[in-house]
C-alpha positions as CSV (number, residue, x, y, z in Angstrom):
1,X,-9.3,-13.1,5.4
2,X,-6.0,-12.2,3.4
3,X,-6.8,-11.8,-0.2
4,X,-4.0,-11.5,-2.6
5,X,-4.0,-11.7,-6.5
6,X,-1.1,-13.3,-8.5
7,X,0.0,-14.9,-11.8
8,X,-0.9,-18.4,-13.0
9,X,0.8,-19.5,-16.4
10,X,1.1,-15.6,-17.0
11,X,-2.5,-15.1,-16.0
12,X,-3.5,-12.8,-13.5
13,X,-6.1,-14.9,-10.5
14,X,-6.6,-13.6,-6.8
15,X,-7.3,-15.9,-3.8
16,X,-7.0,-16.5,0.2
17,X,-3.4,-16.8,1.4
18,X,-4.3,-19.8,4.4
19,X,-2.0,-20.8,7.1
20,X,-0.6,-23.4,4.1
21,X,-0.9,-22.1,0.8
22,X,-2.9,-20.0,-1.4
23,X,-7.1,-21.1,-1.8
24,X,-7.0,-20.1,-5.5
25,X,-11.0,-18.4,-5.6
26,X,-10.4,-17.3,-9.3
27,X,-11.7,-20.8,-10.4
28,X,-15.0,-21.6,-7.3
29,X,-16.7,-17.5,-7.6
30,X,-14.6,-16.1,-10.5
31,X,-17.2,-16.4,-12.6
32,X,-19.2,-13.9,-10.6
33,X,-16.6,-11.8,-9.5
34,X,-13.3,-11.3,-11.4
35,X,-10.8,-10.4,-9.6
36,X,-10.3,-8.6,-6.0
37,X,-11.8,-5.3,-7.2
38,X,-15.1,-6.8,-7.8
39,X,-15.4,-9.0,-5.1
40,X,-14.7,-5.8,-3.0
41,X,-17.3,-3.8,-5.5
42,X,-20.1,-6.8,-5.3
43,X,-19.7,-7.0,-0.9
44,X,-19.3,-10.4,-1.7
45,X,-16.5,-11.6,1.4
46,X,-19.0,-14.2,2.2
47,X,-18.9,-15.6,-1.1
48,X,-15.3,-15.5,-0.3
49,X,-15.1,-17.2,3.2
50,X,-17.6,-19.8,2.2
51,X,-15.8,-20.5,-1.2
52,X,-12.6,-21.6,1.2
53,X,-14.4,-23.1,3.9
54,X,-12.7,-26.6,4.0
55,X,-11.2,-26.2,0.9
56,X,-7.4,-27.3,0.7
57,X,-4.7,-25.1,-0.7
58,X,-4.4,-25.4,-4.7
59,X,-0.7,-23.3,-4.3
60,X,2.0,-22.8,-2.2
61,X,2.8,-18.9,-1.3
62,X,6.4,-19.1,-2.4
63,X,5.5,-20.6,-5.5
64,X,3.6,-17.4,-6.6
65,X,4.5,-14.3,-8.5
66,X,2.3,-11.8,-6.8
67,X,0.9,-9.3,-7.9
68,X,-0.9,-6.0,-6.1
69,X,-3.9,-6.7,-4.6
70,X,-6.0,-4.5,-5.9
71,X,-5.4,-4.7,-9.6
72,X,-6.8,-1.4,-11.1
73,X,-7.9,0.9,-8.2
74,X,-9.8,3.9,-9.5
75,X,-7.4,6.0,-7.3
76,X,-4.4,5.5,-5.6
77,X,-3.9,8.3,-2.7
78,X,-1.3,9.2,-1.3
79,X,-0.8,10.8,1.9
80,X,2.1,12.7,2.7
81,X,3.9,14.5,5.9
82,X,1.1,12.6,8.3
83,X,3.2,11.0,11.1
84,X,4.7,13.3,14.1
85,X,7.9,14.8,13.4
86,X,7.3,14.7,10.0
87,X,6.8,18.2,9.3
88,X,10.0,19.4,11.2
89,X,12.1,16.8,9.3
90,X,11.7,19.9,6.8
91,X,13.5,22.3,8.5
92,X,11.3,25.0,6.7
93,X,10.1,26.5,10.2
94,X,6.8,25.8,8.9
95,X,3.8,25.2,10.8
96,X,2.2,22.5,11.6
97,X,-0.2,22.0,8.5
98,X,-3.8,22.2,8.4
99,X,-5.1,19.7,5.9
100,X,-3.1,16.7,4.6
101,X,-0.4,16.9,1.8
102,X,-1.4,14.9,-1.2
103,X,-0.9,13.3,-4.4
104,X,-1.3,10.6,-6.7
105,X,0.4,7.3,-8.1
106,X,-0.5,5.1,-11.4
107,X,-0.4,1.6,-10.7
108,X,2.4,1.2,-13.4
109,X,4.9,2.7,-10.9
110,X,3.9,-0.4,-8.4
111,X,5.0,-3.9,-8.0
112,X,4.3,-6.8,-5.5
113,X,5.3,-8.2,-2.7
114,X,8.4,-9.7,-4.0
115,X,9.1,-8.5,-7.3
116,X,12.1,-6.0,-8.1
117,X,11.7,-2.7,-7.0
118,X,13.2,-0.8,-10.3
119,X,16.4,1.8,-9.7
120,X,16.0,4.0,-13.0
121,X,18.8,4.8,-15.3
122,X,18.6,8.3,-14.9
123,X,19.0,9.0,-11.2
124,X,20.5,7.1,-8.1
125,X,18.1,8.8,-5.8
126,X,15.8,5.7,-4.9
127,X,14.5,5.8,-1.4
128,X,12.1,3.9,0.5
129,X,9.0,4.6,2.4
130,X,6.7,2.5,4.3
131,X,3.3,3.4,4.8
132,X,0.2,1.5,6.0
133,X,-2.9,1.3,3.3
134,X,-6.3,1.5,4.0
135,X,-8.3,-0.4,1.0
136,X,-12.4,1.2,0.3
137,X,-14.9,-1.2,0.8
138,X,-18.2,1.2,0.6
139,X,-17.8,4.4,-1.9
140,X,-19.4,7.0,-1.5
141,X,-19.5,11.2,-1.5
142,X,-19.2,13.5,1.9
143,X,-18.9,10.9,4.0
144,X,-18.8,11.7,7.4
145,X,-15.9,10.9,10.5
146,X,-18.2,9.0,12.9
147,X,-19.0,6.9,9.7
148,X,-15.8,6.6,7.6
149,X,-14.9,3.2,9.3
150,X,-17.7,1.6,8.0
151,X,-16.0,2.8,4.2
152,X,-12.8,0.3,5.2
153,X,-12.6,-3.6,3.6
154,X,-9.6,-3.7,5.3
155,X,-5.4,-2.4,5.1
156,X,-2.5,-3.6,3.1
157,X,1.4,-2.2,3.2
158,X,3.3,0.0,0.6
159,X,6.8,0.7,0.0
160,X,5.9,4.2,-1.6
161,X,9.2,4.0,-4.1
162,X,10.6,7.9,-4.7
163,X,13.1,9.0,-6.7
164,X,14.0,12.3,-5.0
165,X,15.6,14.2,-7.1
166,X,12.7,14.0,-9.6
167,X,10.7,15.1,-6.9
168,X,10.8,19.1,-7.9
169,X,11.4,18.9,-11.8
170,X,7.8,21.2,-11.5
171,X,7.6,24.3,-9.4
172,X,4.4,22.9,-7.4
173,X,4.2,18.9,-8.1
174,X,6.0,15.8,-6.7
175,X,4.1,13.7,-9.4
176,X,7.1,13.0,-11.5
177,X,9.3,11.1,-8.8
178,X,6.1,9.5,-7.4
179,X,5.6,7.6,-10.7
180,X,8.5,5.8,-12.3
181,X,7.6,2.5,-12.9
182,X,7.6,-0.4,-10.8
183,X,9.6,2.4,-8.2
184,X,7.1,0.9,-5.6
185,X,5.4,-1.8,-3.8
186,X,1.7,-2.8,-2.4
187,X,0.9,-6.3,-1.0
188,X,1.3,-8.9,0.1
189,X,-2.4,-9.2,0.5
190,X,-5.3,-7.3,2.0
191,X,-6.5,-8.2,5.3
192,X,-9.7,-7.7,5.8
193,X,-11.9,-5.6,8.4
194,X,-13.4,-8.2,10.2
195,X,-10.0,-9.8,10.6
196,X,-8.3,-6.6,11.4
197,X,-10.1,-3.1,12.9
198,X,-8.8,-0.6,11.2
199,X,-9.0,1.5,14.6
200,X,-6.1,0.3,15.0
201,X,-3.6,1.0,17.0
202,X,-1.2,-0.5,14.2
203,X,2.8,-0.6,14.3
204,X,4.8,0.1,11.0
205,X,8.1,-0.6,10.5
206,X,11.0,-0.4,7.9
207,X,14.0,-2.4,7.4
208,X,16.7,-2.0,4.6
209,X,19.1,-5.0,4.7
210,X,17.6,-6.2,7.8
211,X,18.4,-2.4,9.3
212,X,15.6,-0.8,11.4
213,X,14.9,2.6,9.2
214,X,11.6,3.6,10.3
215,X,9.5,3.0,13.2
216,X,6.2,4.1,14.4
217,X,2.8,3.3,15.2
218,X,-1.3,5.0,13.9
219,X,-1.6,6.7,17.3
220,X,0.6,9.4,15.9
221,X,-1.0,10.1,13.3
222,X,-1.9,13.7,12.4
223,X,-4.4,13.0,10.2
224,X,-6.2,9.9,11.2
225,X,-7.8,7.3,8.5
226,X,-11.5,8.2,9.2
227,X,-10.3,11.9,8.4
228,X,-8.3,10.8,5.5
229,X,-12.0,9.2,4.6
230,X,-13.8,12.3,5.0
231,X,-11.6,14.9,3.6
232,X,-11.0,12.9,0.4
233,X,-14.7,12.1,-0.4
234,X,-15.4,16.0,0.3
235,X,-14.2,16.5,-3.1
236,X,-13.9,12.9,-5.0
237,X,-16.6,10.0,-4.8
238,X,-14.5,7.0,-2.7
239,X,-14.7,3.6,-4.8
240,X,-14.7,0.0,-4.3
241,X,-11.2,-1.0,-4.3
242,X,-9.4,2.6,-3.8
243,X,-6.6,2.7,-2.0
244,X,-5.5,5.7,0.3
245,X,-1.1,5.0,1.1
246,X,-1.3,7.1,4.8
247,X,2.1,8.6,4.8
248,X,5.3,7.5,5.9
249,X,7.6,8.0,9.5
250,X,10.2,9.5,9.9
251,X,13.5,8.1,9.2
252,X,13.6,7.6,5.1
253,X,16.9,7.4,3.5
254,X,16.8,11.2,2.6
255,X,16.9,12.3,5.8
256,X,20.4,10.6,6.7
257,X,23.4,13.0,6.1
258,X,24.4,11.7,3.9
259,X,21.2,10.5,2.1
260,X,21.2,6.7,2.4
261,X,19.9,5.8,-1.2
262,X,18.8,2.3,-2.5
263,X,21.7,0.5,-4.3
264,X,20.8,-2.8,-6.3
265,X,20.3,-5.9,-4.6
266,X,19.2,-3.7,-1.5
267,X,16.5,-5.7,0.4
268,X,13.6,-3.3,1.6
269,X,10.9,-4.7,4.2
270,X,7.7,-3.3,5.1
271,X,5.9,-4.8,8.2
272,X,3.1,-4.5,10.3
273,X,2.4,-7.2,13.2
274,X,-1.5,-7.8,12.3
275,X,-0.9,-7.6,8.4
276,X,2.4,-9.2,7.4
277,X,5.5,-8.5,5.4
278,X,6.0,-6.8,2.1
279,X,9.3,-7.4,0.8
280,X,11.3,-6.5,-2.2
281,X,15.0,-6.5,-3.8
282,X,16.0,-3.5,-5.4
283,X,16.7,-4.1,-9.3
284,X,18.3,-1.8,-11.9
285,X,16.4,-0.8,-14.9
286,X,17.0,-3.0,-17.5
Protein backbone atom coordinates (compact mmCIF):
# COMPACT_ATOMS: atom_id res chain seq x y z
CA UNK A 1 0.00 0.00 0.00
CA UNK A 2 1.26 3.75 -0.63
CA UNK A 3 -0.16 6.00 1.95
CA UNK A 4 0.24 9.64 1.55
CA UNK A 5 -1.41 12.66 3.40
CA UNK A 6 -2.51 15.93 1.58
CA UNK A 7 -4.69 18.98 1.78
CA UNK A 8 -8.43 19.17 1.06
CA UNK A 9 -10.03 22.78 1.09
CA UNK A 10 -6.87 23.66 3.36
CA UNK A 11 -7.45 20.64 5.46
CA UNK A 12 -4.88 18.22 6.12
CA UNK A 13 -6.46 14.14 5.15
CA UNK A 14 -4.14 11.01 4.25
CA UNK A 15 -5.16 8.11 1.97
CA UNK A 16 -4.03 5.23 -0.67
CA UNK A 17 -2.42 6.63 -3.80
CA UNK A 18 -4.13 3.51 -6.36
CA UNK A 19 -3.07 2.91 -9.90
CA UNK A 20 -5.92 5.91 -10.60
CA UNK A 21 -6.19 8.31 -7.97
CA UNK A 22 -6.00 8.85 -4.41
CA UNK A 23 -8.71 6.36 -2.05
CA UNK A 24 -9.26 9.37 0.38
CA UNK A 25 -9.33 6.96 3.96
CA UNK A 26 -9.65 10.31 6.09
CA UNK A 27 -13.48 9.98 5.69
CA UNK A 28 -14.23 5.49 5.79
CA UNK A 29 -11.57 4.88 9.32
CA UNK A 30 -10.69 8.55 10.16
CA UNK A 31 -12.76 8.50 12.85
CA UNK A 32 -10.61 5.79 14.46
CA UNK A 33 -7.43 6.76 13.32
CA UNK A 34 -6.54 10.40 12.39
CA UNK A 35 -4.12 10.67 10.26
CA UNK A 36 -0.95 8.40 8.99
CA UNK A 37 0.71 8.57 12.44
CA UNK A 38 -2.01 6.83 14.14
CA UNK A 39 -2.91 4.33 11.74
CA UNK A 40 0.86 3.48 11.92
CA UNK A 41 0.58 3.83 16.01
CA UNK A 42 -2.90 1.64 16.18
CA UNK A 43 -1.18 -1.38 13.54
CA UNK A 44 -4.19 -0.81 11.83
CA UNK A 45 -3.00 -1.45 7.73
CA UNK A 46 -5.83 -3.84 7.62
CA UNK A 47 -8.19 -1.35 8.49
CA UNK A 48 -6.52 0.36 5.71
CA UNK A 49 -6.48 -2.33 2.86
CA UNK A 50 -9.98 -3.33 3.59
CA UNK A 51 -11.21 0.40 3.77
CA UNK A 52 -10.02 0.55 -0.19
CA UNK A 53 -10.92 -2.79 -1.17
CA UNK A 54 -13.14 -1.96 -4.21
CA UNK A 55 -13.49 1.39 -3.42
CA UNK A 56 -13.03 3.87 -6.43
CA UNK A 57 -10.74 6.80 -6.36
CA UNK A 58 -12.44 10.11 -4.65
CA UNK A 59 -9.10 12.32 -6.16
CA UNK A 60 -6.86 12.45 -8.81
CA UNK A 61 -2.91 12.53 -7.68
CA UNK A 62 -2.18 15.59 -9.65
CA UNK A 63 -4.92 17.31 -8.25
CA UNK A 64 -3.46 17.19 -4.71
CA UNK A 65 -1.27 19.43 -2.65
CA UNK A 66 0.69 16.83 -0.72
CA UNK A 67 1.86 16.97 2.13
CA UNK A 68 4.74 14.66 4.13
CA UNK A 69 3.54 11.50 5.04
CA UNK A 70 4.12 11.30 8.27
CA UNK A 71 2.68 14.56 9.68
CA UNK A 72 4.42 14.95 13.17
CA UNK A 73 7.07 12.24 13.60
CA UNK A 74 8.37 12.23 17.18
CA UNK A 75 11.85 12.18 15.57
CA UNK A 76 13.29 12.79 12.40
CA UNK A 77 16.89 11.06 12.11
CA UNK A 78 19.16 11.73 10.12
CA UNK A 79 21.93 9.72 8.98
CA UNK A 80 24.96 11.13 7.70
CA UNK A 81 28.44 9.94 5.78
CA UNK A 82 26.69 6.22 5.43
CA UNK A 83 27.22 5.26 1.66
CA UNK A 84 30.88 4.08 0.38
CA UNK A 85 33.12 6.80 -0.60
CA UNK A 86 31.42 9.03 1.53
CA UNK A 87 33.89 9.49 4.07
CA UNK A 88 36.88 10.19 1.61
CA UNK A 89 34.71 12.77 -0.20
CA UNK A 90 36.15 14.60 3.02
CA UNK A 91 39.58 14.68 2.22
CA UNK A 92 40.33 14.76 6.01
CA UNK A 93 42.48 11.39 5.86
CA UNK A 94 40.19 10.21 8.39
CA UNK A 95 39.28 6.81 9.09
CA UNK A 96 36.71 5.01 8.31
CA UNK A 97 34.20 5.79 11.21
CA UNK A 98 32.95 3.58 13.77
CA UNK A 99 29.40 4.54 14.57
CA UNK A 100 27.16 6.60 12.30
CA UNK A 101 27.21 10.48 12.08
CA UNK A 102 24.00 11.99 13.24
CA UNK A 103 21.53 14.69 13.63
CA UNK A 104 18.25 15.97 13.58
CA UNK A 105 15.52 17.94 11.48
CA UNK A 106 12.07 19.71 12.64
CA UNK A 107 9.45 19.01 10.27
CA UNK A 108 9.16 22.80 9.61
CA UNK A 109 12.33 22.60 7.48
CA UNK A 110 10.33 19.91 5.13
CA UNK A 111 7.92 20.07 2.37
CA UNK A 112 6.13 17.51 -0.04
CA UNK A 113 6.50 15.97 -2.90
CA UNK A 114 5.87 18.80 -5.17
CA UNK A 115 5.91 21.83 -3.24
CA UNK A 116 8.84 24.54 -3.52
CA UNK A 117 11.88 23.69 -2.00
CA UNK A 118 12.73 27.28 -0.30
CA UNK A 119 16.33 29.08 -1.38
CA UNK A 120 16.71 31.42 1.80
CA UNK A 121 17.62 35.08 1.56
CA UNK A 122 20.63 34.85 3.32
CA UNK A 123 22.75 32.29 1.52
CA UNK A 124 22.95 30.84 -2.11
CA UNK A 125 24.38 27.59 -0.72
CA UNK A 126 21.21 25.25 -1.31
CA UNK A 127 22.22 21.73 -2.17
CA UNK A 128 20.45 18.67 -2.61
CA UNK A 129 20.56 15.25 -1.14
CA UNK A 130 18.69 12.19 -1.75
CA UNK A 131 18.42 9.62 0.83
CA UNK A 132 16.11 6.69 1.22
CA UNK A 133 13.76 6.72 4.58
CA UNK A 134 12.86 3.93 6.58
CA UNK A 135 9.40 4.81 8.50
CA UNK A 136 8.84 2.86 12.44
CA UNK A 137 6.09 0.75 12.55
CA UNK A 138 6.82 -1.05 16.14
CA UNK A 139 8.69 1.27 18.90
CA UNK A 140 10.47 0.09 21.13
CA UNK A 141 14.00 0.34 23.46
CA UNK A 142 17.35 -1.93 22.78
CA UNK A 143 16.05 -3.46 20.09
CA UNK A 144 18.07 -5.90 18.65
CA UNK A 145 19.70 -6.53 14.66
CA UNK A 146 18.16 -9.91 13.99
CA UNK A 147 14.90 -8.20 15.10
CA UNK A 148 14.94 -4.52 13.85
CA UNK A 149 13.11 -5.49 10.53
CA UNK A 150 10.20 -6.39 12.20
CA UNK A 151 10.40 -2.35 13.63
CA UNK A 152 9.93 -1.16 9.72
CA UNK A 153 6.08 -0.09 8.29
CA UNK A 154 7.71 0.52 5.36
CA UNK A 155 10.36 3.50 3.33
CA UNK A 156 9.67 6.81 1.82
CA UNK A 157 12.39 9.31 -0.14
CA UNK A 158 13.85 12.63 1.13
CA UNK A 159 15.59 15.43 -0.54
CA UNK A 160 17.55 16.33 2.77
CA UNK A 161 17.66 20.22 1.76
CA UNK A 162 21.23 21.86 3.19
CA UNK A 163 22.36 25.11 3.17
CA UNK A 164 26.13 24.56 3.47
CA UNK A 165 27.50 27.38 4.45
CA UNK A 166 25.29 27.41 7.63
CA UNK A 167 26.45 24.18 8.13
CA UNK A 168 29.47 25.21 10.72
CA UNK A 169 28.06 28.63 12.27
CA UNK A 170 28.72 26.17 15.73
CA UNK A 171 32.10 24.65 16.45
CA UNK A 172 30.43 20.99 16.79
CA UNK A 173 26.73 21.13 15.11
CA UNK A 174 25.33 21.03 11.54
CA UNK A 175 21.83 21.72 13.04
CA UNK A 176 21.55 25.20 11.85
CA UNK A 177 21.87 24.38 7.92
CA UNK A 178 19.86 21.24 8.49
CA UNK A 179 16.74 23.22 9.47
CA UNK A 180 15.69 26.17 7.39
CA UNK A 181 12.34 25.92 6.54
CA UNK A 182 10.73 24.12 3.87
CA UNK A 183 14.85 23.62 2.71
CA UNK A 184 13.68 19.86 2.21
CA UNK A 185 11.48 17.26 1.05
CA UNK A 186 9.75 13.71 2.22
CA UNK A 187 7.10 11.87 0.17
CA UNK A 188 5.44 11.13 -2.03
CA UNK A 189 4.03 8.44 0.04
CA UNK A 190 5.05 5.52 2.23
CA UNK A 191 5.14 2.20 0.82
CA UNK A 192 4.58 -0.21 3.01
CA UNK A 193 6.54 -3.44 4.33
CA UNK A 194 4.49 -5.93 2.97
CA UNK A 195 4.54 -4.15 -0.41
CA UNK A 196 8.24 -3.49 -0.26
CA UNK A 197 11.06 -5.60 2.13
CA UNK A 198 12.94 -3.29 3.43
CA UNK A 199 16.03 -5.84 2.94
CA UNK A 200 16.26 -4.32 0.17
CA UNK A 201 18.56 -4.23 -2.21
CA UNK A 202 17.06 -0.67 -3.09
CA UNK A 203 18.52 1.84 -5.87
CA UNK A 204 18.59 5.69 -5.21
CA UNK A 205 19.03 8.15 -7.54
CA UNK A 206 19.33 11.98 -7.99
CA UNK A 207 18.57 14.17 -10.85
CA UNK A 208 18.78 18.06 -10.97
CA UNK A 209 17.19 19.37 -14.24
CA UNK A 210 16.84 15.92 -15.49
CA UNK A 211 20.93 15.57 -14.78
CA UNK A 212 22.10 12.28 -13.09
CA UNK A 213 23.78 13.70 -9.72
CA UNK A 214 23.82 10.78 -7.44
CA UNK A 215 23.67 7.18 -7.93
CA UNK A 216 23.87 4.20 -5.71
CA UNK A 217 22.18 1.35 -4.31
CA UNK A 218 21.59 -0.09 0.06
CA UNK A 219 24.18 -2.77 -0.63
CA UNK A 220 26.72 -0.20 0.08
CA UNK A 221 25.73 0.89 2.90
CA UNK A 222 28.09 1.19 5.89
CA UNK A 223 25.65 1.22 8.30
CA UNK A 224 22.79 -0.93 7.34
CA UNK A 225 18.99 -0.03 8.36
CA UNK A 226 18.57 -2.87 11.04
CA UNK A 227 21.86 -1.30 12.62
CA UNK A 228 20.54 2.20 12.17
CA UNK A 229 17.45 0.34 14.25
CA UNK A 230 19.57 -0.90 16.93
CA UNK A 231 22.01 1.75 17.49
CA UNK A 232 19.27 4.49 17.69
CA UNK A 233 16.89 2.65 20.16
CA UNK A 234 20.25 1.92 22.39
CA UNK A 235 19.75 5.28 23.56
CA UNK A 236 16.10 6.78 22.41
CA UNK A 237 12.71 4.62 22.59
CA UNK A 238 11.83 4.19 18.47
CA UNK A 239 8.06 5.48 17.85
CA UNK A 240 5.25 4.80 15.71
CA UNK A 241 5.67 7.02 12.80
CA UNK A 242 9.59 8.06 13.29
CA UNK A 243 11.45 8.43 10.55
CA UNK A 244 15.26 7.57 10.17
CA UNK A 245 16.65 9.77 6.50
CA UNK A 246 19.78 6.93 5.81
CA UNK A 247 22.33 9.27 4.42
CA UNK A 248 22.99 10.35 1.08
CA UNK A 249 25.69 9.11 -2.06
CA UNK A 250 28.12 10.58 -3.16
CA UNK A 251 27.87 13.19 -5.80
CA UNK A 252 25.91 16.34 -4.03
CA UNK A 253 26.37 19.64 -5.47
CA UNK A 254 29.21 20.56 -2.89
CA UNK A 255 31.37 18.20 -4.00
CA UNK A 256 31.59 19.60 -7.76
CA UNK A 257 34.50 22.18 -8.17
CA UNK A 258 32.94 24.41 -8.42
CA UNK A 259 30.02 23.64 -6.01
CA UNK A 260 26.99 23.18 -8.15
CA UNK A 261 24.31 25.03 -5.93
CA UNK A 262 20.45 25.12 -6.35
CA UNK A 263 19.34 28.18 -8.39
CA UNK A 264 15.46 29.02 -8.51
CA UNK A 265 13.26 27.16 -10.71
CA UNK A 266 15.89 24.24 -10.40
CA UNK A 267 13.98 20.88 -10.72
CA UNK A 268 15.43 18.25 -8.03
CA UNK A 269 14.27 14.48 -8.34
CA UNK A 270 14.58 11.78 -5.89
CA UNK A 271 13.80 8.22 -7.08
CA UNK A 272 13.75 4.80 -6.13
CA UNK A 273 12.38 1.97 -8.59
CA UNK A 274 10.12 0.11 -5.89
CA UNK A 275 8.99 3.47 -4.13
CA UNK A 276 8.47 6.26 -6.67
CA UNK A 277 9.43 9.87 -7.40
CA UNK A 278 9.76 12.77 -5.04
CA UNK A 279 10.04 15.81 -6.97
CA UNK A 280 10.39 19.45 -6.23
CA UNK A 281 11.12 23.05 -7.92
CA UNK A 282 13.42 25.12 -6.15
CA UNK A 283 11.69 28.51 -4.92
CA UNK A 284 13.19 31.71 -3.42
CA UNK A 285 12.14 32.86 -0.02
CA UNK A 286 9.48 35.09 -0.30
Amino acid sequence: MRLLSYLVDGEPRYGAAVADGVIDLTRRIGRDFSDVKALIAANALSDAQEAIAGATPDYALDDLVLLPPVLAPEKLWCIGVNYAERNAEYKDNSDLPKYPSLFVRRMSSISGSGQPLEKPKVSDQLDYEGELVIVIGQGGRHIPREKAWGHIFGMTLCNEGTIRDWLRHGKFNVTQGKNFDRSGSIGPWIVTSDELDPRGPHDITTRVNGEVRQQDTTERLMFPFDYLISYLSTFATLKPGDMIVTGTPTGAGVRFDPPRWLKVGDVVEVESSRIGMLRNTVAAEQ
